[in-house]
PATI-109284 format. One record per residue (C-alpha): residue in one letter; x, y, z. Coordinates in steps of 0.05 Angstrom, whole numbers, padded with zeros to 5 digits, always signed. Example, Ala and Ser with C-alpha at 12.3 -4.5 7.8 and 13.67 -1.06 7.14 Angstrom:
<sites>
A+00246-00090+00156
S+00273-00021+00143
</sites>
This chain:
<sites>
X-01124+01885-00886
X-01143+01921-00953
X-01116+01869-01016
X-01054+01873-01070
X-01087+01900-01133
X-01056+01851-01185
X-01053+01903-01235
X-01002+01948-01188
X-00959+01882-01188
X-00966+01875-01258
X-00943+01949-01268
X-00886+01945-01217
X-00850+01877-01225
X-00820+01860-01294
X-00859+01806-01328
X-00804+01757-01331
X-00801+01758-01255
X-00865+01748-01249
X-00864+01685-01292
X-00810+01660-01253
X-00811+01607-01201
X-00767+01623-01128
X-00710+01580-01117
X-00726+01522-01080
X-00713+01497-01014
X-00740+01431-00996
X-00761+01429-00920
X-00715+01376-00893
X-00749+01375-00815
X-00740+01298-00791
X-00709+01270-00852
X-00638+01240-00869
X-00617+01311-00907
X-00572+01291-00968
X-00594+01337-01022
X-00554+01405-01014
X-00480+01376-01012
X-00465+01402-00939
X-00401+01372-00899
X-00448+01328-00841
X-00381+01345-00795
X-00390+01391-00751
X-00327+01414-00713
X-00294+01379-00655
X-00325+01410-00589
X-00265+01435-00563
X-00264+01478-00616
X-00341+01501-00615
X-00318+01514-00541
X-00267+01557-00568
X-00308+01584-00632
X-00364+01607-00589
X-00312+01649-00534
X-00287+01681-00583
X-00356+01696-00621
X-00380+01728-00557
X-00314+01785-00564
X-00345+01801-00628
X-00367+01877-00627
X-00436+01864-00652
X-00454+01943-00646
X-00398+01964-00704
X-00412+01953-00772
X-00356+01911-00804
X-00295+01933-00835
X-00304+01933-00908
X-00248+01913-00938
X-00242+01846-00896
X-00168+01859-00893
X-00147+01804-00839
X-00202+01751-00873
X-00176+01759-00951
X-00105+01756-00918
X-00116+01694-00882
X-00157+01659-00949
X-00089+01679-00994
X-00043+01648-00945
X-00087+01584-00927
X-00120+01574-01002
X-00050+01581-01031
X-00070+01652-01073
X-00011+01662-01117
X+00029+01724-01105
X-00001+01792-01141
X-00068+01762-01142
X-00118+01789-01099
X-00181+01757-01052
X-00253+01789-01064
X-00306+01754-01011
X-00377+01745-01017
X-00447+01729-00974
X-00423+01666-01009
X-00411+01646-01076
X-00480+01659-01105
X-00467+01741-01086
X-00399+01740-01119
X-00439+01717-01186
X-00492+01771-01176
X-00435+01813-01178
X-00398+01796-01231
X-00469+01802-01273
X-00481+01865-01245
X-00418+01897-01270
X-00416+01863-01339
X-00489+01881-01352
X-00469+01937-01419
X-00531+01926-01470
X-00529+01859-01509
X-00480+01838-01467
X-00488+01751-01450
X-00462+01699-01404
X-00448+01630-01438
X-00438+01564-01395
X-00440+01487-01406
X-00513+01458-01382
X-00534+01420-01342
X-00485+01475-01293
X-00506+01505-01233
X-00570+01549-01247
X-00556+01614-01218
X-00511+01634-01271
X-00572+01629-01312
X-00620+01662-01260
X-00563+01720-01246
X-00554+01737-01308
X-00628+01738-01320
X-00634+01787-01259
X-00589+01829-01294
X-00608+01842-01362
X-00559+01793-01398
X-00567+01730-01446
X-00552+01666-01422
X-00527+01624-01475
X-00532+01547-01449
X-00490+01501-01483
X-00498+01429-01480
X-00445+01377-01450
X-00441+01314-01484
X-00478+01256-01464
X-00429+01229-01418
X-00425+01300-01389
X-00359+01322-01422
X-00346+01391-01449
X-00362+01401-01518
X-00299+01438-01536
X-00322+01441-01612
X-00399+01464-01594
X-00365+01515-01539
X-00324+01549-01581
X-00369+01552-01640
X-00422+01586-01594
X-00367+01632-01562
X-00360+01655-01628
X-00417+01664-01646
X-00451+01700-01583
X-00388+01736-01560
X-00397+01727-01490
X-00373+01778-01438
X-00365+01728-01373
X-00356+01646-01393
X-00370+01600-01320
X-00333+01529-01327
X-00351+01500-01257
X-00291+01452-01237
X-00318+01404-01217
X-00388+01418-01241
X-00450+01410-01208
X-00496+01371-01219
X-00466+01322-01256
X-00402+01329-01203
X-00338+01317-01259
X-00278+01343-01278
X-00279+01373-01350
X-00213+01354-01390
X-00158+01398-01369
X-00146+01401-01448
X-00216+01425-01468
X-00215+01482-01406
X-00151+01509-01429
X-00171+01514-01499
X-00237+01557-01482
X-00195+01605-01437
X-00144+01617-01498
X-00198+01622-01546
X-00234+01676-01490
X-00170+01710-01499
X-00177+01740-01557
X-00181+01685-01605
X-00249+01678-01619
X-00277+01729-01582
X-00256+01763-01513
X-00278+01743-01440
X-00280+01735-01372
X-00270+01665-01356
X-00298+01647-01291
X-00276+01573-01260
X-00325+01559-01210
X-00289+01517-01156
X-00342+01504-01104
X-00322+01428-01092
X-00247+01438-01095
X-00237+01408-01024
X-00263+01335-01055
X-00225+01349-01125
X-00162+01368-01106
X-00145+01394-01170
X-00147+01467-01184
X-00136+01530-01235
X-00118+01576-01175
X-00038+01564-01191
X-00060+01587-01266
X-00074+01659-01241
X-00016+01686-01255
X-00015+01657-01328
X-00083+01673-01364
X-00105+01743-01346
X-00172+01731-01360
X-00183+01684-01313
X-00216+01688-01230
X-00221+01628-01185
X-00282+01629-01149
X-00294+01583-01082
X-00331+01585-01027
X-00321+01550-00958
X-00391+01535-00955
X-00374+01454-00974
X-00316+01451-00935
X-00355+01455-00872
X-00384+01516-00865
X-00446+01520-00906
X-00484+01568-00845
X-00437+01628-00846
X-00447+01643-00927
X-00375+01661-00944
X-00349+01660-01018
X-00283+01685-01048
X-00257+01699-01117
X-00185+01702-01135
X-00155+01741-01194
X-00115+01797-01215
X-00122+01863-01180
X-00141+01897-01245
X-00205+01853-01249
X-00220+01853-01173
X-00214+01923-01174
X-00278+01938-01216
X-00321+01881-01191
X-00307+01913-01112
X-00348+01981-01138
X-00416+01933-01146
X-00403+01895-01085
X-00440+01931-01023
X-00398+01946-00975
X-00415+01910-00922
X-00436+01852-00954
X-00397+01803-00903
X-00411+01806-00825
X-00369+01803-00760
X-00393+01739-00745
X-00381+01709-00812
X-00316+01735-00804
X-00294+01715-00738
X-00315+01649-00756
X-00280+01645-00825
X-00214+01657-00787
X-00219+01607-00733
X-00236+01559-00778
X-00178+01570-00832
X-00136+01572-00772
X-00161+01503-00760
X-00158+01479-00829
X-00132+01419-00820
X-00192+01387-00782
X-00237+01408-00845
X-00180+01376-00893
X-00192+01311-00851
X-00265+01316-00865
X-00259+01330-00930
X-00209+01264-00937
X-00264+01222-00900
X-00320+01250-00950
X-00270+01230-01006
X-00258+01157-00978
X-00340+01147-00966
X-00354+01175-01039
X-00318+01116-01066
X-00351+01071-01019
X-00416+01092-01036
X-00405+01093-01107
X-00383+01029-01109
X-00447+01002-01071
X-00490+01039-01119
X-00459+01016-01181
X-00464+00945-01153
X-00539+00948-01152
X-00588+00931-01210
X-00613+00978-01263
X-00571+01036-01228
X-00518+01079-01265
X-00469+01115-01227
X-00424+01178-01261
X-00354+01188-01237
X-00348+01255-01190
X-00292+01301-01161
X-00346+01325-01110
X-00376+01301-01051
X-00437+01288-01079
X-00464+01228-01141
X-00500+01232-01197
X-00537+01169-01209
X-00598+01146-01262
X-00653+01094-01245
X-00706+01071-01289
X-00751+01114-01252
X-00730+01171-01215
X-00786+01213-01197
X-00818+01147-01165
X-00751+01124-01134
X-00748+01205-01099
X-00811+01197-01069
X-00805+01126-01042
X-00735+01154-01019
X-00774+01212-00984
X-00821+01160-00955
X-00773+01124-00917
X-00749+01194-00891
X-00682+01196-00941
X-00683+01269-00976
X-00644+01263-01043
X-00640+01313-01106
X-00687+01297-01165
X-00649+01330-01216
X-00685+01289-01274
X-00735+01360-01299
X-00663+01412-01292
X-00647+01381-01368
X-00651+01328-01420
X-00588+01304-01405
X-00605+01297-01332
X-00667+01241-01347
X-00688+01198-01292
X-00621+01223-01254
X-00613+01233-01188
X-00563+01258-01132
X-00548+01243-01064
X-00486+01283-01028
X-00431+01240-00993
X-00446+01242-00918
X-00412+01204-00856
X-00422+01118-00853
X-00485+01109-00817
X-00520+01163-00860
X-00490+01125-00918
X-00516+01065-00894
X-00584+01098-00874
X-00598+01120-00954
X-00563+01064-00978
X-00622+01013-00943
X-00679+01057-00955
X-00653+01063-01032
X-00656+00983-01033
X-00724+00976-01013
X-00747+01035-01059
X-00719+00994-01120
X-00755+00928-01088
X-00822+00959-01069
</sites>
């Protein structure tokens, strides 16, 4: 096999690709698997039973329809989509913010966001050719309403993310401070697209979706991938037909496949067993945060998801004697300043609970 000649790379791939590390999957073969925020509940098997009859109708030979008509119909009802908005979908939520990047990308053009936030608004927009404009939360990981709209008017940003709640540090920014930033993005201090990222809505239970309908420059994006069904990558984003209507020309057109589908609606028409897990996460987040808080040296941050932030005196040690005893955690301590010697576990069922919850003891003992 003749080699890569590192100079046709070099000539080929932009250079701040090629500087760039991937995005990071930690192998989690044989361990307790508490780092990606997944629902541990699977469904009941009765309804895999069902589920997998009704997979095996699917006409795997067609390509899919590509407007999704029966799916976004079924998300509006379930997800309580006001009336007049409309339902774009996604190969989850990550696509939907390629998207959006995509279409905004006019020259000079930047995306601004509180950081820590989730990092592929960064990445996306890198991949397209915009700014990023990172602005720091406060050290309790609060928005900065003052700092946000002092660098929204200074940068002019074409698309503002406020994830609600926000990952990693899993809270609820003040309902005061969002609304402020989506009047200033209205014209105010400058004019944007104000994207409320509401992955974890299932464990917040508070939401902007009913808001549609009063700040046009507003879409709700979600995705169902941490209400249970992380393995079938489906997002959606809910907002006025005027702004859905643009974003659909970048989407490809059959970005979201028959079995994705098929399984999207038998699950919202069981919704209710996914509510109940989401309730159960809810009730074990406080249990667990309460256990963590109780211990010695540890600091635990309030969350709306289903996952906790916590610091440690040491967290890259505390990770790897975690790992150790076959407990995989997130070290989010290197993603910013803010985030120094933190770390997060997501909220899984009792005896997994239990499971981190012993192996985290004896990591602060050893």
């Amino acid at each position: 096999m003749s080699a890569v000649d590192p100079s046709l790379i070099e000539r080929i791939i932009r250079d701040d690709v090629r500087a760039m590390g991937a995005y990071h999957v930690a192998d989690s073969h044989g361990l307790v698997k508490l780092d990606a925020m997944e629902n541990p509940y699977r469904l009941p098997p009765e309804l895999r039973a069902q589920l997998a009859a009704r997979l095996g109708e699917v006409a795997l030979n067609r390509y899919p329809v590509p407007s999704s008509e029966a799916l976004r119909a079924k998300l509006k009802d379930v997800m309580n989509v006001p009336d007049g908005m409309e339902v774009m979908l996604g190969n989850g939520s990550d696509e939907l913010i390629s998207i959006i990047s995509l279409a905004a990308s006019k020259p000079g053009a930047k995306v601004l966001a509180p950081v820590p936030g989730f990092v592929m608004y960064a990445m996306s927009a890198q991949f397209a050719g915009l700014e990023f404009v990172g602005v720091p939360l406060r050290a309790d990981f609060t928005l900065d309403r003052a700092a946000m709209l002092a660098a929204m008017a200074e940068h002019k940003p074409a698309v503002i993310y406020l994830a609600y709640p926000n990952n990693p540090t899993g809270n609820l920014f003040d309902a005061a401070d969002m609304e402020a930033i989506v009047r200033a993005a209205q014209g105010e201090v400058c004019q944007s697209l104000v994207v409320v990222d509401e992955a974890y809505q299932p464990f917040a239970q508070e939401s902007w979706m009913p808001r549609l309908t009063t700040f046009g420059n507003v879409v709700v994006m979600r995705t169902v991938s941490k209400l249970g069904l992380a393995g079938i990558r489906l997002g959606y984003m809910a907002g006025s037909p005027e702004w859905l209507s643009q974003l659909d020309k970048v989407r490809p057109p059959y970005n979201v496949n028959v079995l994705t589908e098929a399984t999207a609606l038998f699950a919202l028409q069981h919704v209710n067993v996914l509510d109940e897990q989401a309730a159960q996460l809810r009730a074990e987040r406080t249990k667990l945060a309460d256990a963590l808080a109780a211990l010695p040296g540890v600091t635990v941050f309030p969350s709306a998801a289903n996952f906790l932030l916590f610091r440690v005196a040491n967290a890259a040690q505390t990770f790897d004697r975690l790992l150790a005893r076959k407990v995989l955690i997130k070290n989010v301590s290197k993603m910013h300043a803010l985030l120094a010697n933190c770390l997060r576990v997501t909220v899984s069922t009792p005896e997994e609970n239990a499971q981190f919850l012993e192996a985290f003891n004896a990591s602060l003992q050893d």
